[in-house]
mmCIF file as gemmi writes it, N, C-alpha and C atoms, coordinates in Angstrom:
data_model
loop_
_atom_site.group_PDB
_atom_site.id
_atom_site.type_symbol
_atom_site.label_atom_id
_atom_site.label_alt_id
_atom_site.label_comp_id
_atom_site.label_asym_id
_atom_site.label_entity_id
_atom_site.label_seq_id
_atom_site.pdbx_PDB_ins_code
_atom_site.Cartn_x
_atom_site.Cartn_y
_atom_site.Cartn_z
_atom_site.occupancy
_atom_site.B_iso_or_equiv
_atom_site.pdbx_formal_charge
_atom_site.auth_seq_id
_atom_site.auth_asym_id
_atom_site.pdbx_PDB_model_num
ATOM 1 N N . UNK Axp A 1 ? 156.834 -2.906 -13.835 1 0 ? 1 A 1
ATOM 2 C CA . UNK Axp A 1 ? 157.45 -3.257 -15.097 1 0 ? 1 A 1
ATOM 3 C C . UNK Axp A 1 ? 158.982 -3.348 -14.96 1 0 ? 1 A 1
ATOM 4 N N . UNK Axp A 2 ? 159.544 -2.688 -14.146 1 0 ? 2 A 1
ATOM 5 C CA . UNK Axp A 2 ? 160.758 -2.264 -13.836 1 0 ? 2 A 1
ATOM 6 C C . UNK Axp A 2 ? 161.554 -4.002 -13.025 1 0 ? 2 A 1
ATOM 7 N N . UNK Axp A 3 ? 160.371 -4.251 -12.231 1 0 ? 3 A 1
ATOM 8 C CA . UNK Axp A 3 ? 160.754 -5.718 -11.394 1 0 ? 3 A 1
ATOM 9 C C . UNK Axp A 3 ? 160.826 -7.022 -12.354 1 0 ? 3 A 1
ATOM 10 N N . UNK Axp A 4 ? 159.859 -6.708 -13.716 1 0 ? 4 A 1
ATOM 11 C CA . UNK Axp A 4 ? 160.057 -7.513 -14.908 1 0 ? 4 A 1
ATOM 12 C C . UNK Axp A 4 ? 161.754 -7.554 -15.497 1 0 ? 4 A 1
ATOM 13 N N . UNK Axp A 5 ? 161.864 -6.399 -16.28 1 0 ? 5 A 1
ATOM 14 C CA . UNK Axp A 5 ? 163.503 -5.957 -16.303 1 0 ? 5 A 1
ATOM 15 C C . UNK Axp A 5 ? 164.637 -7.259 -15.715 1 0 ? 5 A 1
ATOM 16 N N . UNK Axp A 6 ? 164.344 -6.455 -14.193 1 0 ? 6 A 1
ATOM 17 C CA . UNK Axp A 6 ? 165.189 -6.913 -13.569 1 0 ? 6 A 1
ATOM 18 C C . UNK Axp A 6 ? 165.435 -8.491 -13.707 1 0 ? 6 A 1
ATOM 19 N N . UNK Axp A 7 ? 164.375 -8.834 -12.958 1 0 ? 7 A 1
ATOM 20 C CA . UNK Axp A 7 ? 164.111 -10.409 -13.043 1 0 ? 7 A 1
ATOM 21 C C . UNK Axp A 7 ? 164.952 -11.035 -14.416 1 0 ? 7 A 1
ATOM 22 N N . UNK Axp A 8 ? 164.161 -10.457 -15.245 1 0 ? 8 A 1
ATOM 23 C CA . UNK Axp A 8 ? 165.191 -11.162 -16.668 1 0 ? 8 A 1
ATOM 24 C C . UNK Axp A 8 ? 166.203 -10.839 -17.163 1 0 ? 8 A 1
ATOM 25 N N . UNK Axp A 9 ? 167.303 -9.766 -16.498 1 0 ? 9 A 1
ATOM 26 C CA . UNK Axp A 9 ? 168.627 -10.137 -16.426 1 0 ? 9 A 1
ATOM 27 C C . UNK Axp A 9 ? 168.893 -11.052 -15.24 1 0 ? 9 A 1
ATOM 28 N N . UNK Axp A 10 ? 168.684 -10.809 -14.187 1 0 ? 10 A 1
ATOM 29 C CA . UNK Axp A 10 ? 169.328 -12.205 -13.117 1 0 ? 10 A 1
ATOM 30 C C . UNK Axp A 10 ? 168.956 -13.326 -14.069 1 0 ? 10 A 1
ATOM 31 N N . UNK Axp A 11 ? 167.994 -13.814 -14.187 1 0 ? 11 A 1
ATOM 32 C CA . UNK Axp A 11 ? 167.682 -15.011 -15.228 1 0 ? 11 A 1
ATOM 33 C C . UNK Axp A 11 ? 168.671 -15.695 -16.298 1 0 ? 11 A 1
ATOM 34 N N . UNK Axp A 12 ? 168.874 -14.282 -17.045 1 0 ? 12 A 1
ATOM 35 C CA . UNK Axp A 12 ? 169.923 -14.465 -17.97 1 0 ? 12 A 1
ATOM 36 C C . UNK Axp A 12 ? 171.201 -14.686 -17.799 1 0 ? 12 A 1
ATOM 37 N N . UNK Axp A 13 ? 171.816 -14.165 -16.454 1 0 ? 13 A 1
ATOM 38 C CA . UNK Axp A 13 ? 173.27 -14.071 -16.097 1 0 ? 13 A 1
ATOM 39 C C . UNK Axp A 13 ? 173.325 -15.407 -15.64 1 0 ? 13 A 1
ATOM 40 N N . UNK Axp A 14 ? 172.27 -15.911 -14.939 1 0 ? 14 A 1
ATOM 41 C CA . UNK Axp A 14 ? 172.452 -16.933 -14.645 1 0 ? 14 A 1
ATOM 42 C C . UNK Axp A 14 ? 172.852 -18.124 -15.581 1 0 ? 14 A 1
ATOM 43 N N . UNK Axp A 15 ? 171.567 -17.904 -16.384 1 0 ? 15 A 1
ATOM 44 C CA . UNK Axp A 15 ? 171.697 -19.058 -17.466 1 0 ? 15 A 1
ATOM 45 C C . UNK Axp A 15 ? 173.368 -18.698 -18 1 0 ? 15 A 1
ATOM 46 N N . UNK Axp A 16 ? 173.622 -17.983 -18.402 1 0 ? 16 A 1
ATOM 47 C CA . UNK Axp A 16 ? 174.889 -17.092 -18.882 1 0 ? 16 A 1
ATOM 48 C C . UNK Axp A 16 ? 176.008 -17.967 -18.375 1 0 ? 16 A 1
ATOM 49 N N . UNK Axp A 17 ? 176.167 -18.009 -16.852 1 0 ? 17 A 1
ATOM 50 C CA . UNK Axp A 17 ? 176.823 -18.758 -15.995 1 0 ? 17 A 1
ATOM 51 C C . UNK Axp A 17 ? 177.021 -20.001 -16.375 1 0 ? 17 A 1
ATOM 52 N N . UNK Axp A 18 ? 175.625 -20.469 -15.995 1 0 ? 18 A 1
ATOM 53 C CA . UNK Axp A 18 ? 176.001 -22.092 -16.264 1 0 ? 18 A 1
ATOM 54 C C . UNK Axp A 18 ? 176.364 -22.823 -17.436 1 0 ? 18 A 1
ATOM 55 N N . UNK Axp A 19 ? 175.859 -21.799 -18.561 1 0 ? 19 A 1
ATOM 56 C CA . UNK Axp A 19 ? 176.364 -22.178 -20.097 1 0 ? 19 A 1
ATOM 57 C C . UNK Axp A 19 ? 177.925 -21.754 -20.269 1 0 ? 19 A 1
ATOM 58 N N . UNK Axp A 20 ? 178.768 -21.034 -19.77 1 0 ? 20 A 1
ATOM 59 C CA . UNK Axp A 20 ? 180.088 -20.43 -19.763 1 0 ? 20 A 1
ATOM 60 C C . UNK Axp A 20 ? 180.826 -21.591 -18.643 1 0 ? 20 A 1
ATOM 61 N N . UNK Axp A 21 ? 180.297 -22.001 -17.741 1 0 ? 21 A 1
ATOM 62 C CA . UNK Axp A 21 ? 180.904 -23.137 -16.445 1 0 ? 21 A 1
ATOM 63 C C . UNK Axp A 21 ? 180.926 -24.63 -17.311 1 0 ? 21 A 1
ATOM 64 N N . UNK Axp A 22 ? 179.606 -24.567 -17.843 1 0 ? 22 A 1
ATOM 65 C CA . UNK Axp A 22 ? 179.674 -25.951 -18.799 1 0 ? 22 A 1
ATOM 66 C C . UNK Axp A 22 ? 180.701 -26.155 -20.149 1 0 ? 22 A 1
ATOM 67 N N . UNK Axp A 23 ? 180.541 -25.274 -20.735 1 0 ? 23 A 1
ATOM 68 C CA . UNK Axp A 23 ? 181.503 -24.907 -21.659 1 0 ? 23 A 1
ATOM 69 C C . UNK Axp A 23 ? 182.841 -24.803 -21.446 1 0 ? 23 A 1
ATOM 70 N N . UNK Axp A 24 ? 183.533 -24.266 -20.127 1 0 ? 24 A 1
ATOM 71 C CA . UNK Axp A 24 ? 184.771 -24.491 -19.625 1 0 ? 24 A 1
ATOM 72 C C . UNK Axp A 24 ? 185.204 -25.695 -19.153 1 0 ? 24 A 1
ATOM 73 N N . UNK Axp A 25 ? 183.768 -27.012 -18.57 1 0 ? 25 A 1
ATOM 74 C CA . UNK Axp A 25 ? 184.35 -28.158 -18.205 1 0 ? 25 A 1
ATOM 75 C C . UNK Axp A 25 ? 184.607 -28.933 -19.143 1 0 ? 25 A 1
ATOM 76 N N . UNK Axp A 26 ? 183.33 -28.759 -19.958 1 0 ? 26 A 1
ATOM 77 C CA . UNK Axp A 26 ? 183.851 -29.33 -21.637 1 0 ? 26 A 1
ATOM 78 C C . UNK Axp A 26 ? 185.501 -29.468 -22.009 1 0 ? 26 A 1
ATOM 79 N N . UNK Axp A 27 ? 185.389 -28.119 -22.189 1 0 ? 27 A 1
ATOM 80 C CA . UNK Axp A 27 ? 186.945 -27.586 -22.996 1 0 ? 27 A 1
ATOM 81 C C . UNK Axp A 27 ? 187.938 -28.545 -22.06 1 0 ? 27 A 1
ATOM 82 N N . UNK Axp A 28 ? 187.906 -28.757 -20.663 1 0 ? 28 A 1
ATOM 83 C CA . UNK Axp A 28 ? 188.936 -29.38 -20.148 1 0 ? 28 A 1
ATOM 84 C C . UNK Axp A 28 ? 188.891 -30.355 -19.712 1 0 ? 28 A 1
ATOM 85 N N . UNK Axp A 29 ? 187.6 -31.455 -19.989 1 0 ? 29 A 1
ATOM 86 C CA . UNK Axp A 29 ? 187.718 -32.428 -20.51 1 0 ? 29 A 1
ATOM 87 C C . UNK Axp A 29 ? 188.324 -32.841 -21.257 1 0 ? 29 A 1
ATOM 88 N N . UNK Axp A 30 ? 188.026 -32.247 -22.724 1 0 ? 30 A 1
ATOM 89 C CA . UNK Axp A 30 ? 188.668 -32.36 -23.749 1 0 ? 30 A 1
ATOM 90 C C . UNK Axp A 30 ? 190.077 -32.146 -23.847 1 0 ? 30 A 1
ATOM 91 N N . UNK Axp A 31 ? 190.689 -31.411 -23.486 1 0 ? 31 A 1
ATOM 92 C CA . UNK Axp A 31 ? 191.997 -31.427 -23.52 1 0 ? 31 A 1
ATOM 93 C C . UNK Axp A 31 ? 192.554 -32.469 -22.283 1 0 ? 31 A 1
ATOM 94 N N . UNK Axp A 32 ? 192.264 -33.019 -21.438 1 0 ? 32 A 1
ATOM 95 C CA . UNK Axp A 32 ? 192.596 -33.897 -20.682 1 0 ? 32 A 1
ATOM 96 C C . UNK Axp A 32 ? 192.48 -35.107 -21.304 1 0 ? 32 A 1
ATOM 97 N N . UNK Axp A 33 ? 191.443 -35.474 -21.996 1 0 ? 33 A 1
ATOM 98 C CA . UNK Axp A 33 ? 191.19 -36.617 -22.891 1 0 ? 33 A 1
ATOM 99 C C . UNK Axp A 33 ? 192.408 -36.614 -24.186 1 0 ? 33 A 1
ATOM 100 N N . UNK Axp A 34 ? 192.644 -35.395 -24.572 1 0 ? 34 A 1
ATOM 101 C CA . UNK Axp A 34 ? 193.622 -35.661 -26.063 1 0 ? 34 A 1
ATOM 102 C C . UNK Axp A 34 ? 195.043 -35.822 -25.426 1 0 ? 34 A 1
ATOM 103 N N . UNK Axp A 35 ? 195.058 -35.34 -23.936 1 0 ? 35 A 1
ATOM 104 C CA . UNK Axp A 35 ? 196.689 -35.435 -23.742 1 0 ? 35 A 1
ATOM 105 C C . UNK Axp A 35 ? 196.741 -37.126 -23.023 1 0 ? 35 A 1
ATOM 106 N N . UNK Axp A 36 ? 195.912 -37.316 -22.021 1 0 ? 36 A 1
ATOM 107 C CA . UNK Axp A 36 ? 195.616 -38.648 -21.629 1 0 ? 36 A 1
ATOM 108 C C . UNK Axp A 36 ? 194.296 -39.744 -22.397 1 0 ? 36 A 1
ATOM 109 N N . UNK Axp A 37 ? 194.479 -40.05 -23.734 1 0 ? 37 A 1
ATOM 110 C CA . UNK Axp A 37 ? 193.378 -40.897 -24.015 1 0 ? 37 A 1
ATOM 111 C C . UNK Axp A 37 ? 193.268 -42.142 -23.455 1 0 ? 37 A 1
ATOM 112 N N . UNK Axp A 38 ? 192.051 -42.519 -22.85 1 0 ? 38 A 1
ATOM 113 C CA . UNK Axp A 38 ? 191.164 -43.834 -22.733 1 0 ? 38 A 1
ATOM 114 C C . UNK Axp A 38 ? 191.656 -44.746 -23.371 1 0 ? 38 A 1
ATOM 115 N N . UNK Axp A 39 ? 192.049 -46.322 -22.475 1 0 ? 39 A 1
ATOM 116 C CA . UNK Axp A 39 ? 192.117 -47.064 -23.255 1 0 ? 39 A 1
ATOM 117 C C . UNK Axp A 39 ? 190.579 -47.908 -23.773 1 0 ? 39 A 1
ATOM 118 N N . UNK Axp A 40 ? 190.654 -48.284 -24.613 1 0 ? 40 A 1
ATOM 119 C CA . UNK Axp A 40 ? 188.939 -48.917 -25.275 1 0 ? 40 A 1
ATOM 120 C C . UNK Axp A 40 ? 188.989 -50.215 -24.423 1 0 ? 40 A 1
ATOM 121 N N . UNK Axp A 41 ? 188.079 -50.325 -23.532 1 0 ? 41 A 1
ATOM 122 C CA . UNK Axp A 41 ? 187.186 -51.109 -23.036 1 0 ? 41 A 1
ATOM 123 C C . UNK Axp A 41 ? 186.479 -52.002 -23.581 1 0 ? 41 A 1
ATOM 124 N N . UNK Axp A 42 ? 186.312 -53.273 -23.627 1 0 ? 42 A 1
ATOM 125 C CA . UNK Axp A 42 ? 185.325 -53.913 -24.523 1 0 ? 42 A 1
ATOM 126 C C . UNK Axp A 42 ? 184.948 -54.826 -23.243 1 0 ? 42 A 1
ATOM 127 N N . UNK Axp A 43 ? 183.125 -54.858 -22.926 1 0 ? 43 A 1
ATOM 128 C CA . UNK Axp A 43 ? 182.964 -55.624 -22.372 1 0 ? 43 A 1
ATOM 129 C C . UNK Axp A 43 ? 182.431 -56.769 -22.408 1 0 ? 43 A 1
ATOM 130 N N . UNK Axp A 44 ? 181.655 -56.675 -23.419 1 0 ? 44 A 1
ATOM 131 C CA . UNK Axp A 44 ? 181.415 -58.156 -24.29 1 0 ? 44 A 1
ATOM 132 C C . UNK Axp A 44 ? 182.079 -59.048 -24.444 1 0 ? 44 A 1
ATOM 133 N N . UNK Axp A 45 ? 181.805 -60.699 -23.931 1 0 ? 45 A 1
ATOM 134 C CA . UNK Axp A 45 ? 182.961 -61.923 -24.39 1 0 ? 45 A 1
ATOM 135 C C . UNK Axp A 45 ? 182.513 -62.375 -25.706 1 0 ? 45 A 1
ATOM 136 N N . UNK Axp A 46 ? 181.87 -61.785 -26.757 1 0 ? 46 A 1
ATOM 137 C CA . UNK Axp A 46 ? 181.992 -61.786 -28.396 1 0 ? 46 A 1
ATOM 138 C C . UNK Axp A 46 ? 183.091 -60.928 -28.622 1 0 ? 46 A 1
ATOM 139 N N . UNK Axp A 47 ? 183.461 -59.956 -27.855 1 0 ? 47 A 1
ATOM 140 C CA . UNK Axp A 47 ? 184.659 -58.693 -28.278 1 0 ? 47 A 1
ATOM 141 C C . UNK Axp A 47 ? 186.24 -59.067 -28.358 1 0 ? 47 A 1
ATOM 142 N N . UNK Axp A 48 ? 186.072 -60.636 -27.629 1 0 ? 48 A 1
ATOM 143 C CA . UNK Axp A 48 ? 187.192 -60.844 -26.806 1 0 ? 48 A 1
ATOM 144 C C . UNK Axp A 48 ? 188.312 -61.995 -27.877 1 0 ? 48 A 1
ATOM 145 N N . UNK Axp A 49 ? 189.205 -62.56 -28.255 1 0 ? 49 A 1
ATOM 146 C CA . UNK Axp A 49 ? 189.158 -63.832 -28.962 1 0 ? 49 A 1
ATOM 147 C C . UNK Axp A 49 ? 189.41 -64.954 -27.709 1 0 ? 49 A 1
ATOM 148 N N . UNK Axp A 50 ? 189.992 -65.767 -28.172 1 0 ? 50 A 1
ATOM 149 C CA . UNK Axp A 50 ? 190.005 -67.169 -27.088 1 0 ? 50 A 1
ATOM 150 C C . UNK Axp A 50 ? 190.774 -66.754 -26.129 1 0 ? 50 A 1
ATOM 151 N N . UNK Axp A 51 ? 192.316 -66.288 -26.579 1 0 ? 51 A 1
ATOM 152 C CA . UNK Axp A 51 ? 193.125 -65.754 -25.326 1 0 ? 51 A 1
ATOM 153 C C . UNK Axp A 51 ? 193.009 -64.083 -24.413 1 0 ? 51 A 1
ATOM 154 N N . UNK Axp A 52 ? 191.6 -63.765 -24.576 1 0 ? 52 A 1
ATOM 155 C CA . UNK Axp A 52 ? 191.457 -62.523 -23.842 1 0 ? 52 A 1
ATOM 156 C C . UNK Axp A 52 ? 191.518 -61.389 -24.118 1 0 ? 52 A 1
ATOM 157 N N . UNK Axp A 53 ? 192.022 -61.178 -25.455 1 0 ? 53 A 1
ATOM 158 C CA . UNK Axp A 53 ? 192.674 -60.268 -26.349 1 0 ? 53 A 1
ATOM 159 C C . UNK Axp A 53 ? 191.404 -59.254 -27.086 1 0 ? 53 A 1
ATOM 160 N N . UNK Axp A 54 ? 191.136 -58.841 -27.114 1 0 ? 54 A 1
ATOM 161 C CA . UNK Axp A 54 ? 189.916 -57.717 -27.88 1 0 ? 54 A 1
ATOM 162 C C . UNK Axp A 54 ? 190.314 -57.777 -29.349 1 0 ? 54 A 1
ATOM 163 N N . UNK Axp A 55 ? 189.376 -58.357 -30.034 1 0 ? 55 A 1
ATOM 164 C CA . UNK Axp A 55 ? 189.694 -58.357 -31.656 1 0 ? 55 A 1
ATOM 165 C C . UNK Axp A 55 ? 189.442 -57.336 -32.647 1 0 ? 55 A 1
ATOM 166 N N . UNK Axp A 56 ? 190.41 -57.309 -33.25 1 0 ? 56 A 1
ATOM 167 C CA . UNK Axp A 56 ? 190.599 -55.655 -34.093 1 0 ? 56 A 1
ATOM 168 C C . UNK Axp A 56 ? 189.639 -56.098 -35.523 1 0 ? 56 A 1
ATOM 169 N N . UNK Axp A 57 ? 188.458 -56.712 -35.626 1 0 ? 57 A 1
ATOM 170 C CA . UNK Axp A 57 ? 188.056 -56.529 -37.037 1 0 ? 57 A 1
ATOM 171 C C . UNK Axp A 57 ? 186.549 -56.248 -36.965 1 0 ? 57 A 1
ATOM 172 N N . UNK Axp A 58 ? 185.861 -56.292 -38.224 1 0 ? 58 A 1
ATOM 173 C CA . UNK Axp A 58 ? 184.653 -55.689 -38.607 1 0 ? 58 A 1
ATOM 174 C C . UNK Axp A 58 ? 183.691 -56.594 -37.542 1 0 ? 58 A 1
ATOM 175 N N . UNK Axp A 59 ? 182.517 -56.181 -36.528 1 0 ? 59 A 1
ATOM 176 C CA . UNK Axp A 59 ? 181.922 -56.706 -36.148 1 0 ? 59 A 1
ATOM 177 C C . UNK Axp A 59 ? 180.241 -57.175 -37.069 1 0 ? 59 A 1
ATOM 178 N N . UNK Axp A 60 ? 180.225 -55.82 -38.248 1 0 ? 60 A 1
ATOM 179 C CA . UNK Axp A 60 ? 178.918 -56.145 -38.683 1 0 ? 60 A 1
ATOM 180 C C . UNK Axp A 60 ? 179.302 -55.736 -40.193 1 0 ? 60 A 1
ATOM 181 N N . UNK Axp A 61 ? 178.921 -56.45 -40.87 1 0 ? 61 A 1
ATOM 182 C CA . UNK Axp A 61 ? 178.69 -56.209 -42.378 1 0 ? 61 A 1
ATOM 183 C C . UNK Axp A 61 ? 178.09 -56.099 -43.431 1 0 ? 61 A 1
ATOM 184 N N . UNK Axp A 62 ? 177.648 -55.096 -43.894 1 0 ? 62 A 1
ATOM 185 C CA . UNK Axp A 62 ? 176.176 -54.822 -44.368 1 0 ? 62 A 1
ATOM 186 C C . UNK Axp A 62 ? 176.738 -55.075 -46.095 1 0 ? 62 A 1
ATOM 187 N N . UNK Axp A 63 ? 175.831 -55.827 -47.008 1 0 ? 63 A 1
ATOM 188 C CA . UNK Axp A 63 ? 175.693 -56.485 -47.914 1 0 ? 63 A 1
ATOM 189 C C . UNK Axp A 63 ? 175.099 -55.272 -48.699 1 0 ? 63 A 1
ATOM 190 N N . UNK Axp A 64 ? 174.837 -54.75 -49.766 1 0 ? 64 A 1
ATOM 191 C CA . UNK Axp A 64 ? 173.718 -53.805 -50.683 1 0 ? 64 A 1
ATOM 192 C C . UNK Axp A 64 ? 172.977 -55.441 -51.826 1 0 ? 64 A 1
ATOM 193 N N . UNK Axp A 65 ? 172.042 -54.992 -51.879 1 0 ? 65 A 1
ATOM 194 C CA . UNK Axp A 65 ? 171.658 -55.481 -53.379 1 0 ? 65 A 1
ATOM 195 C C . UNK Axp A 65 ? 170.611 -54.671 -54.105 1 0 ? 65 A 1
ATOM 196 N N . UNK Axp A 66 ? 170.795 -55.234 -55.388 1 0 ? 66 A 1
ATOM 197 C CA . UNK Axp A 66 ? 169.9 -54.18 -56.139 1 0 ? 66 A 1
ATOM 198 C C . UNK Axp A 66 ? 168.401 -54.793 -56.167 1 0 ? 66 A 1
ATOM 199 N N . UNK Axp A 67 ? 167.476 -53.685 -56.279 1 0 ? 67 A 1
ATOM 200 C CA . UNK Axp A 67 ? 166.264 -53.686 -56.616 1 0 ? 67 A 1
ATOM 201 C C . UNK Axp A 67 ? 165.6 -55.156 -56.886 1 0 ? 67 A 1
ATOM 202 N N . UNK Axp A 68 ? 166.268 -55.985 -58.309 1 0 ? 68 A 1
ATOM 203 C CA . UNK Axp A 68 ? 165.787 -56.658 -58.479 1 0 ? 68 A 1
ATOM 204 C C . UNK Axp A 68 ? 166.313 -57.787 -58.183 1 0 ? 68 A 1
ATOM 205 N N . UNK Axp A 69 ? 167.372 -58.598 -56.95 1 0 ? 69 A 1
ATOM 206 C CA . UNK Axp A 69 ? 167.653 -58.99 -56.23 1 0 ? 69 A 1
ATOM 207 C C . UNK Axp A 69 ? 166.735 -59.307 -55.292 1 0 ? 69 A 1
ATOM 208 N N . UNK Axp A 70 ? 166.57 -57.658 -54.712 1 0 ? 70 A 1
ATOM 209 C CA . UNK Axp A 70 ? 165.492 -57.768 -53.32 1 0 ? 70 A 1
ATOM 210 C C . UNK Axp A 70 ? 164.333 -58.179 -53.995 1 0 ? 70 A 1
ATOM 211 N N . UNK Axp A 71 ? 163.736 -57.894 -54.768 1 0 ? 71 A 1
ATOM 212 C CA . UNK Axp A 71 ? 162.013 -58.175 -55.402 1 0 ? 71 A 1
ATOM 213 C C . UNK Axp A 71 ? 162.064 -59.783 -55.479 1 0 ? 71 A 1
ATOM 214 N N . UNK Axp A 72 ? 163.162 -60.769 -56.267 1 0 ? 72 A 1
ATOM 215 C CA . UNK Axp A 72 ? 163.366 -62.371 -56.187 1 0 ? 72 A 1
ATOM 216 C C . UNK Axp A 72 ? 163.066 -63.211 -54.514 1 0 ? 72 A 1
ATOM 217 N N . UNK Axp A 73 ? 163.742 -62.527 -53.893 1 0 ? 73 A 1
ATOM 218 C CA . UNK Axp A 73 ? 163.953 -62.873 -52.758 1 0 ? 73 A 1
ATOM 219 C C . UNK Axp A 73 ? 162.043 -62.589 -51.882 1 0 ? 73 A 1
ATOM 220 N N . UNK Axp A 74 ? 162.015 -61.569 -52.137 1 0 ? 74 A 1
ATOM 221 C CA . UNK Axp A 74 ? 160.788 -61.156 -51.712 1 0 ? 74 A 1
ATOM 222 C C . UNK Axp A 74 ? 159.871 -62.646 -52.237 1 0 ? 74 A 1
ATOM 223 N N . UNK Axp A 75 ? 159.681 -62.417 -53.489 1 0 ? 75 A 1
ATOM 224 C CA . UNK Axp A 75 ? 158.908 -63.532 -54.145 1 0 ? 75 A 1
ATOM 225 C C . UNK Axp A 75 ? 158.995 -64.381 -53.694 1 0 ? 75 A 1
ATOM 226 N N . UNK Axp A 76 ? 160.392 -65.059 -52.953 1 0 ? 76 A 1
ATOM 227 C CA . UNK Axp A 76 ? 160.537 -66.826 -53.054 1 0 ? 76 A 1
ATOM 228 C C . UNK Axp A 76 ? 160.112 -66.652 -51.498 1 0 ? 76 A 1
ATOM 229 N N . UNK Axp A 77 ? 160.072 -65.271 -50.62 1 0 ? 77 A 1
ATOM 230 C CA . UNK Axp A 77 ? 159.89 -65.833 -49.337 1 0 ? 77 A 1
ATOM 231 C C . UNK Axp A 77 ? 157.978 -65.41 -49.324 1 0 ? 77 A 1
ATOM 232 N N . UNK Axp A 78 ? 157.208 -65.278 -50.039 1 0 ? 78 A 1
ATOM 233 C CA . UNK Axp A 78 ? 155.89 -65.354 -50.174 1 0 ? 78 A 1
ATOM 234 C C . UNK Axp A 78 ? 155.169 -66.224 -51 1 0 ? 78 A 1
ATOM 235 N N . UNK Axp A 79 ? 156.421 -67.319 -51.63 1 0 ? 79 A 1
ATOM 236 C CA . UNK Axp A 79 ? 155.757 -67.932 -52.218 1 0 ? 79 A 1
ATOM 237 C C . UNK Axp A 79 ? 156.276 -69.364 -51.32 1 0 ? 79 A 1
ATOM 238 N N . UNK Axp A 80 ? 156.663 -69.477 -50.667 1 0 ? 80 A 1
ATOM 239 C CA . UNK Axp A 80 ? 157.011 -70.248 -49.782 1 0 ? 80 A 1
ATOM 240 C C . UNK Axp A 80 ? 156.219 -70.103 -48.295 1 0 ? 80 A 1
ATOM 241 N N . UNK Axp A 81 ? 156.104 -68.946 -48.306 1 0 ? 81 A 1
ATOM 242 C CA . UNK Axp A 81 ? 154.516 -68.795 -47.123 1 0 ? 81 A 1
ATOM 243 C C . UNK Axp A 81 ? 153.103 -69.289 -47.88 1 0 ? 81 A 1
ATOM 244 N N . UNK Axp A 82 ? 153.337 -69.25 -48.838 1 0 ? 82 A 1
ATOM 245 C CA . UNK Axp A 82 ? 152.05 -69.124 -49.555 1 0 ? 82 A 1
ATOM 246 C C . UNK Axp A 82 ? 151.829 -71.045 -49.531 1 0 ? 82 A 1
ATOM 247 N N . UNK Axp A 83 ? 152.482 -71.653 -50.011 1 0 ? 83 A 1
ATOM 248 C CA . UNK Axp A 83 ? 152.969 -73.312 -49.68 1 0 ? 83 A 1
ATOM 249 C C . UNK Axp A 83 ? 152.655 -73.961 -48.27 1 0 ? 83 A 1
ATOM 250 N N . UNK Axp A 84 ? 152.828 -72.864 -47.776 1 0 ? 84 A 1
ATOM 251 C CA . UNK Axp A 84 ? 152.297 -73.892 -46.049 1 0 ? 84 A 1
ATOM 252 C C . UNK Axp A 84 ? 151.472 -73.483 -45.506 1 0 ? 84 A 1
């Protein structure tokens, strides 16, 4: 019972370890990143404009409509399946 014990502190120190080693590379990542930030990369030629330049605006734009908007639309595209 005693070799049980044991076993599951080495286990633990270990894990202990690698969660305290990970956590320290983190941290200095992170502070390497806020003192030196990344410049943004874009590798997509949609990202790009004509002269090479990476374009600073909205790539996607999501619309809302209400309820009974969507239900019209619904209708005209089943009643237009319904036609052919």
């Amino acid at each position: 019972m005693m070799l049980l014990h044991l076993l599951y502190v080495v286990l633990f120190t270990v894990l202990a370890v690698f969660a305290l080693g990970n956590l320290l590379r983190s941290l200095i990542m992170l502070s390497l990143e806020s003192q030196y930030p990344r410049q943004r990369s874009a590798s997509h030629p949609e990202l790009f404009d004509g002269e090479g330049n990476p374009i600073e605006e909205p790539l996607l734009v999501v619309r809302s409509v209400n309820l009974e908007e969507a239900r019209q639309q619904l209708d005209r595209l089943y009643e237009a399946d319904d036609e052919s």
